[in-house]
LUMPATOR-524690 format. One record per residue (C-alpha): residue number from 0; residue in one letter; chain; x, y, z. Coordinates in pm, 1 decimal. Layout:
  seq  type  mol      east     north        up
  NUM     A    A         X         Y         Z
...
***
This chain:
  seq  type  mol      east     north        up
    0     X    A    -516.1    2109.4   -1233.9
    1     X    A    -535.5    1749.2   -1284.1
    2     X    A    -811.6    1622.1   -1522.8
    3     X    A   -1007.7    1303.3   -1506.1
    4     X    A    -762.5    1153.3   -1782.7
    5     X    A    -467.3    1155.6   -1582.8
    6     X    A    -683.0     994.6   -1264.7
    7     X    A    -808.9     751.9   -1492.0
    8     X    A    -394.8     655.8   -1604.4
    9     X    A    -387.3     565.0   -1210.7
   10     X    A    -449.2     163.7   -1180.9
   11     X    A    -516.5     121.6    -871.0
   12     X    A    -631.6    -211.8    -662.9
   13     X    A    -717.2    -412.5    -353.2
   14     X    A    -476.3    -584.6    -220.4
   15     X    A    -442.1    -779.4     115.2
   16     X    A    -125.0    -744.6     323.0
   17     X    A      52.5   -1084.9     393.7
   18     X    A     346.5   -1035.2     546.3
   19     X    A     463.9    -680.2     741.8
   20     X    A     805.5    -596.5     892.3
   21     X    A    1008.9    -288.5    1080.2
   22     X    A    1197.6    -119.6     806.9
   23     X    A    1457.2     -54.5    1010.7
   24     X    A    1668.9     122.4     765.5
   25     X    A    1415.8     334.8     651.7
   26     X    A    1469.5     740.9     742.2
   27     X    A    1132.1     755.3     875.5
   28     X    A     949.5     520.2    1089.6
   29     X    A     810.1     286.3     846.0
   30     X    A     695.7    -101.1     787.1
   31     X    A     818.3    -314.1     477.9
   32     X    A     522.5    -453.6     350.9
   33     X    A     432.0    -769.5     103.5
   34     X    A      45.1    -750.0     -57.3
   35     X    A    -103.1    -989.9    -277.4
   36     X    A    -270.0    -799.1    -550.0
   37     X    A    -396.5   -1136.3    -651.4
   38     X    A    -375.2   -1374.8    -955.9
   39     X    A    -340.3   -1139.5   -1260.8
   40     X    A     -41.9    -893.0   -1032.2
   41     X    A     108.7   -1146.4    -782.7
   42     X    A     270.6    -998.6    -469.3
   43     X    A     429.3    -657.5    -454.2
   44     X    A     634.3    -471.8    -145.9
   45     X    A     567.9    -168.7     -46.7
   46     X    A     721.2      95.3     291.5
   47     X    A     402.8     223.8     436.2
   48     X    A     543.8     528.7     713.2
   49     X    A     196.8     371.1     882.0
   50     X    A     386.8     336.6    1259.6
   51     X    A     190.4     618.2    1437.0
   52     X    A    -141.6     394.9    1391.4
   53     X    A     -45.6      23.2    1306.5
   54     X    A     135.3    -203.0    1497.1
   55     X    A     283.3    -438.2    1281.9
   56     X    A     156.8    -755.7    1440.8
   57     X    A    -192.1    -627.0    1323.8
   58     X    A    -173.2    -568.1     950.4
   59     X    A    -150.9    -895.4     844.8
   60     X    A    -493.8    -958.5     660.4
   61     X    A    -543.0    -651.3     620.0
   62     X    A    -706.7    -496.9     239.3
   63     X    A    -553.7    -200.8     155.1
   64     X    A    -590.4      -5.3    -173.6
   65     X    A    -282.3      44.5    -359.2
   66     X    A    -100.2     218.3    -693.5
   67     X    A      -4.4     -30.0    -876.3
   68     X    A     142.1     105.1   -1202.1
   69     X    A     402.1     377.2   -1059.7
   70     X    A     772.7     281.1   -1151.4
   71     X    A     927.8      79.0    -832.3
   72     X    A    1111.7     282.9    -554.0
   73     X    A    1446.7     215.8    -426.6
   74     X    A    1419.9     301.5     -33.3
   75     X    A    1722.4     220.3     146.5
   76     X    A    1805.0    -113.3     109.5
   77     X    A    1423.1    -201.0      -4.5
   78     X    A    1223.9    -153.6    -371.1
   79     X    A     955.0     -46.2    -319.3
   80     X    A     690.5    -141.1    -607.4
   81     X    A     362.6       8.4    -506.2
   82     X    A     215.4     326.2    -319.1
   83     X    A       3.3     203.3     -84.9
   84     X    A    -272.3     456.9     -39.0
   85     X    A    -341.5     631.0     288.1
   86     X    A    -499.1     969.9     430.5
   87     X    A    -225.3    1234.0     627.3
   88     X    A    -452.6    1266.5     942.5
   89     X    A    -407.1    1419.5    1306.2
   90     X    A    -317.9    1109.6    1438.8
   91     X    A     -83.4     962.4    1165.5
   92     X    A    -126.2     826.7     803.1
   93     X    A    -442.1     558.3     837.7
   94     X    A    -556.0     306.2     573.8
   95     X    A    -758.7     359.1     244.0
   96     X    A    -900.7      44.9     307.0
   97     X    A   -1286.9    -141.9     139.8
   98     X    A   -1560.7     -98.9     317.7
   99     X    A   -1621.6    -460.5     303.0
  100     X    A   -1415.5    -741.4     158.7
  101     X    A   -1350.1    -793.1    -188.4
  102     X    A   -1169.4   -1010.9    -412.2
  103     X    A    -746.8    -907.5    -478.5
  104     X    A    -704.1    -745.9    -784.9
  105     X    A   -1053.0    -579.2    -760.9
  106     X    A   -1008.0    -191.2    -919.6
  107     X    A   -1101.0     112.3    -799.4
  108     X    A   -1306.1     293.8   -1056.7
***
């Protein structure tokens, strides 16, 4: 059972999604995504399997809440260099996202 130490080793942010692309090479459907994390963690890319519900035209702008300390992922062709945090529902993976917006960087806590 996990304890509320090892949640609390999790660092995990807002970020808002600035750029979005088809990962074509990826196994499963999937998007290659950039999201500034703002000042203090810059922008990181992430593959979000987020196809069933997104359309990739529509995520730009977007906040999304994001792991930000994991060790990066190589993913095909693509590193990967934060989880990007979403719920497995019956209609596809959708968007931890703020209930209103907030400033990049802010932590969940």
């Amino acid at each position: 059972m996990a304890t509320f130490d090892d949640f609390l080793k999790l660092d995990i942010r807002v970020g808002e999604i600035i750029r979005a692309e088809i990962f074509e090479k990826a196994k499963r459907s999937a998007y290659k995504l950039w999201v500034d994390f703002g000042d203090e963690l810059g922008v990181k890319r992430s593959s979000a399997q987020i196809t069933d519900c997104y359309h990739v035209e529509a995520l730009v702008g977007k906040q999304v809440l994001g792991v930000v300390n994991f060790p990066p992922r190589q993913i095909a062709d693509f590193i990967s260099e934060v989880l990007i945090l979403g719920t497995y529902s019956e209609q596809g993976v959708v968007l931890v996202q703020p209930e209103q917006k907030v400033k990049k960087g802010d932590k969940l806590g």
